[in-house]
Biopython code that builds the backbone (N, CA, C, O; Angstrom):
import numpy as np
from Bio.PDB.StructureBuilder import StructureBuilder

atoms = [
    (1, "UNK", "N", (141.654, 7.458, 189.471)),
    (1, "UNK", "CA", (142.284, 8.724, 189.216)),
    (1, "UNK", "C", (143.790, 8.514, 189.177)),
    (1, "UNK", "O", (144.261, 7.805, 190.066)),
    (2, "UNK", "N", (144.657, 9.061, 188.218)),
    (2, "UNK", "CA", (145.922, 9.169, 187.907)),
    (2, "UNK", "C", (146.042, 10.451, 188.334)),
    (2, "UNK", "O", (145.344, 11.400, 187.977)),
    (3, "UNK", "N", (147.228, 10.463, 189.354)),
    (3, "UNK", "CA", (147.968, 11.862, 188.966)),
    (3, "UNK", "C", (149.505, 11.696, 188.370)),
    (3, "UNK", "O", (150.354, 10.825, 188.560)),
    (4, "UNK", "N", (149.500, 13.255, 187.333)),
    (4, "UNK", "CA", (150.790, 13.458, 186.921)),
    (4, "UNK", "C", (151.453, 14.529, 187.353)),
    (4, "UNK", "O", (150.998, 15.672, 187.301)),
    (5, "UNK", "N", (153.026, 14.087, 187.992)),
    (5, "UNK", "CA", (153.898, 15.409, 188.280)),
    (5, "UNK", "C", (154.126, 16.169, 186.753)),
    (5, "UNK", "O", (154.502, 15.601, 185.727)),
    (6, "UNK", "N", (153.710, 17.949, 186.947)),
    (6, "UNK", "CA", (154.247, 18.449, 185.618)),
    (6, "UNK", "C", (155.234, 18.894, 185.831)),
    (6, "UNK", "O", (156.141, 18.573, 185.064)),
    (7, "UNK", "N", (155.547, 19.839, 186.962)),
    (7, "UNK", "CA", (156.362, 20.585, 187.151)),
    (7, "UNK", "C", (156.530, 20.993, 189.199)),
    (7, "UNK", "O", (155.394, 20.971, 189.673)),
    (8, "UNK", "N", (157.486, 21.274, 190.178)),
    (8, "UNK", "CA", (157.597, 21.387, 190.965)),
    (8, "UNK", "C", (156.883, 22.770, 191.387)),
    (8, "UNK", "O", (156.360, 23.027, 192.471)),
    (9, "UNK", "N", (156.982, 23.489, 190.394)),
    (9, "UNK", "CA", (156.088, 25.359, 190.632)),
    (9, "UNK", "C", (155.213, 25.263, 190.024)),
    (9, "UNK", "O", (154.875, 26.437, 189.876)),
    (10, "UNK", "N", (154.444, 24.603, 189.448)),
    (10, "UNK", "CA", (153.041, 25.080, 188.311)),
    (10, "UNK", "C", (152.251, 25.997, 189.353)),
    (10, "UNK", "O", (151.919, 25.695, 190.499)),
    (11, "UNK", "N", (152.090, 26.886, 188.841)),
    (11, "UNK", "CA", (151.418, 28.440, 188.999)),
    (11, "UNK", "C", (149.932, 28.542, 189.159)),
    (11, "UNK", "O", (149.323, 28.990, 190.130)),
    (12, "UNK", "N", (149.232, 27.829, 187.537)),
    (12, "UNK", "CA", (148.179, 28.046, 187.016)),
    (12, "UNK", "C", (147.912, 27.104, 186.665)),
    (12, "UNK", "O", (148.974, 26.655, 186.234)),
    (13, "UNK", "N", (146.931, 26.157, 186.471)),
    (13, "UNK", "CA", (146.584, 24.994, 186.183)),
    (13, "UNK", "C", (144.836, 25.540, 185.410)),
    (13, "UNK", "O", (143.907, 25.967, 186.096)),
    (14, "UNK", "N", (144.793, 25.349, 183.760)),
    (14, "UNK", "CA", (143.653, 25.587, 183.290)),
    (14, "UNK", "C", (143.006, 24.508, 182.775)),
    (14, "UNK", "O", (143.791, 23.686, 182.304)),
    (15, "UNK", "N", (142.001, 24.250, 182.704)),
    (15, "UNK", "CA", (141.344, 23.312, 182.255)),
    (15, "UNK", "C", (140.028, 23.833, 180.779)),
    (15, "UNK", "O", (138.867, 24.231, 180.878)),
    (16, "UNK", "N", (140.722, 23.636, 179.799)),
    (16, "UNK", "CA", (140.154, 24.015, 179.187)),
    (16, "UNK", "C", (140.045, 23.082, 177.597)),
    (16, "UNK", "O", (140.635, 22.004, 177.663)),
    (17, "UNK", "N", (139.364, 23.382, 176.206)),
    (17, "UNK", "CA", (139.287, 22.605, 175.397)),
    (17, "UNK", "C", (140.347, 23.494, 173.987)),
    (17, "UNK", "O", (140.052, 24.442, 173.259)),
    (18, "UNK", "N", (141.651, 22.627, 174.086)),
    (18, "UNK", "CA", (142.536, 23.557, 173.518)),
    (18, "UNK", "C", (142.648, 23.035, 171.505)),
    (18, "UNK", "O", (142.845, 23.778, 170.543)),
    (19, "UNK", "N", (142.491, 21.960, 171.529)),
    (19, "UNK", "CA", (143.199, 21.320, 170.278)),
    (19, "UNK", "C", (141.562, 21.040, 169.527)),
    (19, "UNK", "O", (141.602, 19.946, 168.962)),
    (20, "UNK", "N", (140.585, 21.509, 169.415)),
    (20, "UNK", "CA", (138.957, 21.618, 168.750)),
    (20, "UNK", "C", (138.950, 20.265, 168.462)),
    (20, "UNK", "O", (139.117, 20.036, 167.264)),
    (21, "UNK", "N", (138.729, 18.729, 169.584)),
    (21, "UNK", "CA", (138.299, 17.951, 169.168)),
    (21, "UNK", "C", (137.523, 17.462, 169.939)),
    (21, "UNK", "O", (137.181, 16.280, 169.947)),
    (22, "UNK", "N", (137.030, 18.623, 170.936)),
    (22, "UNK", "CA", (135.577, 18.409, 171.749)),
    (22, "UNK", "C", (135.892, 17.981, 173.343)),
    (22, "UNK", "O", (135.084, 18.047, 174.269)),
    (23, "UNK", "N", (137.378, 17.493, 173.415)),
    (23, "UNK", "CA", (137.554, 16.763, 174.915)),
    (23, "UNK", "C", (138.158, 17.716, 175.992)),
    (23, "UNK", "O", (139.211, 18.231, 175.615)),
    (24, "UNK", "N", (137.784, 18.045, 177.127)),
    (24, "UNK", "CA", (138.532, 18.959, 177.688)),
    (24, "UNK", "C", (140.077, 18.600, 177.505)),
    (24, "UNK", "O", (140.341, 17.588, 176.855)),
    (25, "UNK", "N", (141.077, 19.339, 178.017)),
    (25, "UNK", "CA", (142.326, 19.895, 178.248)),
    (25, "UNK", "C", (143.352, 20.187, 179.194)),
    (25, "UNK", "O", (143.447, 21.412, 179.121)),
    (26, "UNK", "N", (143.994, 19.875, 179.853)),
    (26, "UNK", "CA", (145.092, 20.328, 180.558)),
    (26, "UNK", "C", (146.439, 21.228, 180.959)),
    (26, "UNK", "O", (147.539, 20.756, 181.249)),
    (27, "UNK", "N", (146.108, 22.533, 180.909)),
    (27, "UNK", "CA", (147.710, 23.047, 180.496)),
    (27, "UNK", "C", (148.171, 23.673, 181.899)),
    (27, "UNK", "O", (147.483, 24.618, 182.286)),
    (28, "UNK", "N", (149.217, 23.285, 182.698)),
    (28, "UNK", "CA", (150.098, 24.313, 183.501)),
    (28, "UNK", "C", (150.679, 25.209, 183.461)),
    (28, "UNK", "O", (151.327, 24.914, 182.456)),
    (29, "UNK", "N", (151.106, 26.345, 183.785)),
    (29, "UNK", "CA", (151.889, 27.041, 183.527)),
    (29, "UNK", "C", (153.504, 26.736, 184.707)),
    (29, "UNK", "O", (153.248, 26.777, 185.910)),
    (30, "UNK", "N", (154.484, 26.556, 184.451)),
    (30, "UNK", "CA", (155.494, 25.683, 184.806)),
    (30, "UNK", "C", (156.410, 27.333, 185.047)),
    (30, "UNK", "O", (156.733, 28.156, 184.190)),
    (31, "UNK", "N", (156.674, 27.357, 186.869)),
    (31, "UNK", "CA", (157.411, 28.301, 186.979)),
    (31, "UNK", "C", (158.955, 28.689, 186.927)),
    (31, "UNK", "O", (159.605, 29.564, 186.356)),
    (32, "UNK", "N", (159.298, 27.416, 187.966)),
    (32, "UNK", "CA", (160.633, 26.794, 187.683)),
    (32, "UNK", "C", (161.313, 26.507, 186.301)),
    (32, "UNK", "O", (162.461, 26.912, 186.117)),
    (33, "UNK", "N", (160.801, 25.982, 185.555)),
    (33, "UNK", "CA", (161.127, 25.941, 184.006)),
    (33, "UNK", "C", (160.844, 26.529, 182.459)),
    (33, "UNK", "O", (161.093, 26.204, 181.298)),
    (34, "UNK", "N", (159.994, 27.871, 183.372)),
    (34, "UNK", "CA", (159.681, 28.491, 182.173)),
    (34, "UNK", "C", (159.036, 27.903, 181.065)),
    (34, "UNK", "O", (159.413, 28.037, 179.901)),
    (35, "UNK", "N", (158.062, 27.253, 181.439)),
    (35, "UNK", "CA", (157.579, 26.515, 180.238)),
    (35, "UNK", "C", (155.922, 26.120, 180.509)),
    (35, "UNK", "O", (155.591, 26.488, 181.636)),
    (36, "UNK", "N", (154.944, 25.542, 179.842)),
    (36, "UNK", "CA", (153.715, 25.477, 180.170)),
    (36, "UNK", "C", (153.836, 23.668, 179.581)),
    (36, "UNK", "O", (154.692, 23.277, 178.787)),
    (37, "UNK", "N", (152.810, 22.835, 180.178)),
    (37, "UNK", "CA", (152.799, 21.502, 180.253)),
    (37, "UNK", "C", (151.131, 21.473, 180.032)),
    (37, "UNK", "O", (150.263, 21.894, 180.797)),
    (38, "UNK", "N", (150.962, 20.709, 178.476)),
    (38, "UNK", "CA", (149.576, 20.508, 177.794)),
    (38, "UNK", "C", (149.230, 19.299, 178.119)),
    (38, "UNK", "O", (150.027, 18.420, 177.791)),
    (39, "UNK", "N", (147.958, 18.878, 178.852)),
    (39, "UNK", "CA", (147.536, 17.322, 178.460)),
    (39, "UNK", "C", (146.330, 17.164, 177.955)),
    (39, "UNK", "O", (145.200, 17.464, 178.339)),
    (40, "UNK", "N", (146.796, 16.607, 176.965)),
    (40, "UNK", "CA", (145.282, 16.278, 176.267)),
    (40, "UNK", "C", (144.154, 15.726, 176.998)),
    (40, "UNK", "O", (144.219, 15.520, 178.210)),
    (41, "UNK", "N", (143.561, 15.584, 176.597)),
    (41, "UNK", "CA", (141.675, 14.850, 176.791)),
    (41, "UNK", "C", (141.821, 13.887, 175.527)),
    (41, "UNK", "O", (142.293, 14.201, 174.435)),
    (42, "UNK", "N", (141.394, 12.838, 175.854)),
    (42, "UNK", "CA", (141.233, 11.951, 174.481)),
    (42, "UNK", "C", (139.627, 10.883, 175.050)),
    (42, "UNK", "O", (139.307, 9.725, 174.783)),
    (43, "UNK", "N", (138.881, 12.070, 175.994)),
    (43, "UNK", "CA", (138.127, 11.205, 176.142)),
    (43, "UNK", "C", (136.890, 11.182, 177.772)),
    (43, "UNK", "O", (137.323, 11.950, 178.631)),
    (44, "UNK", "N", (136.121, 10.761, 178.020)),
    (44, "UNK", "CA", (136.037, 10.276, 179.763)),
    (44, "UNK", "C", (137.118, 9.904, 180.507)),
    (44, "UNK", "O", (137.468, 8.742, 180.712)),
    (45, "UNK", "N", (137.667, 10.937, 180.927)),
    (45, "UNK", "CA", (138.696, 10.387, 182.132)),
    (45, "UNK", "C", (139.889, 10.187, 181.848)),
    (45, "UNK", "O", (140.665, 10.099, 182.800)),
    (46, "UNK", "N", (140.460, 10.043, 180.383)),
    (46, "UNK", "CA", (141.104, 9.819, 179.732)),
    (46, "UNK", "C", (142.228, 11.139, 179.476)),
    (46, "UNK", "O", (141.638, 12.179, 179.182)),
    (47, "UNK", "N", (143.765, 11.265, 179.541)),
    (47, "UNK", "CA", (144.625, 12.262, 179.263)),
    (47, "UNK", "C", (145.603, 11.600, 179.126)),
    (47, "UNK", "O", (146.008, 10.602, 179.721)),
    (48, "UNK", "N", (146.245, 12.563, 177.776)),
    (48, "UNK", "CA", (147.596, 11.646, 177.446)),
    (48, "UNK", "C", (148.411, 12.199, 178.259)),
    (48, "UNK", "O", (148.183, 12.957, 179.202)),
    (49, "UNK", "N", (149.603, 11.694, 177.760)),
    (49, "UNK", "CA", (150.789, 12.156, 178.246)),
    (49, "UNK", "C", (150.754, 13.951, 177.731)),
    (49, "UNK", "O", (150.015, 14.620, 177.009)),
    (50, "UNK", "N", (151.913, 14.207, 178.506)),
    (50, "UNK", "CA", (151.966, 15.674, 178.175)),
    (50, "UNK", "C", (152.798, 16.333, 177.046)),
    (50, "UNK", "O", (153.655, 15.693, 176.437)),
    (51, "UNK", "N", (152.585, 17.324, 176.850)),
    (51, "UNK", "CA", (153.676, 18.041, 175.827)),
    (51, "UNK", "C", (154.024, 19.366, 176.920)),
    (51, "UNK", "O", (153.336, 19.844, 177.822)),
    (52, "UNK", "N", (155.241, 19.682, 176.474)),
    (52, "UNK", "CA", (156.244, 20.695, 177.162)),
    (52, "UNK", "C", (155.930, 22.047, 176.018)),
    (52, "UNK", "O", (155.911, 21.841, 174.804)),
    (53, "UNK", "N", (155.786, 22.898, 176.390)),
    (53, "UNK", "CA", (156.103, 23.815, 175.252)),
    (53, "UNK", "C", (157.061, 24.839, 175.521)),
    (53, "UNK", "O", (156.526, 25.790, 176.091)),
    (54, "UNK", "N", (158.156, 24.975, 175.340)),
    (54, "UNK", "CA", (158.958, 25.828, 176.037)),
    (54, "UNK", "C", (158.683, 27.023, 175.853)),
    (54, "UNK", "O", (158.363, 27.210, 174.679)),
    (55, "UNK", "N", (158.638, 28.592, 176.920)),
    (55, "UNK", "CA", (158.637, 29.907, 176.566)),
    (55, "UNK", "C", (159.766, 30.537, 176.470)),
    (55, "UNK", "O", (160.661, 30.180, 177.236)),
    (56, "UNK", "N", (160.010, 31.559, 175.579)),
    (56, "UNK", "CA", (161.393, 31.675, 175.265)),
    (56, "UNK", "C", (161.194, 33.274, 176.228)),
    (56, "UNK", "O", (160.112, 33.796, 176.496)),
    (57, "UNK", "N", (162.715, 33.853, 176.648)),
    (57, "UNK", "CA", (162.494, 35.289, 177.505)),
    (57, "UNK", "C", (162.323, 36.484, 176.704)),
    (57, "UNK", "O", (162.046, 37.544, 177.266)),
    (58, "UNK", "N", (162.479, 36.409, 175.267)),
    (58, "UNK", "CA", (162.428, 37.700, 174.980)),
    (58, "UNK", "C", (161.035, 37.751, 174.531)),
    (58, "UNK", "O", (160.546, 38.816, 174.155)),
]
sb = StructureBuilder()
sb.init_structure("model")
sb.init_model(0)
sb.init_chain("A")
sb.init_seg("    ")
for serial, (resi, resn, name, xyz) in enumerate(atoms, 1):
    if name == "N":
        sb.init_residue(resn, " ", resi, " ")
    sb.init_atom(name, np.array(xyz, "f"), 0.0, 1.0, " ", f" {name:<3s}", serial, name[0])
structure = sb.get_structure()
């Protein structure tokens, strides 16, 4: 098992199948930075690195 730091506040942590290529999913919701942190599934056990997606305030 790997763990990855996303964020110091992540809120919500979902696990779900986001990008339709069958592998579960990773997304945080990031409180401190206003932003949500995606990790892929590419597999058994397997997650890439993350993507940031920033939320904007308005």
């Amino acid at each position: 098992m790997i763990f990855t730091r996303v964020d110091d506040t992540n809120s919500t942590t979902i696990v779900r199948e986001f990008n339709g290529e069958g592998n579960l999913d990773l997304a945080t919701a990031n409180g401190s930075s206003n932003d949500v942190s995606v990790l892929l599934g590419k597999g058994i056990r397997i997650i890439t690195q993350f993507q940031i997606i920033n939320l904007s305030s308005n």
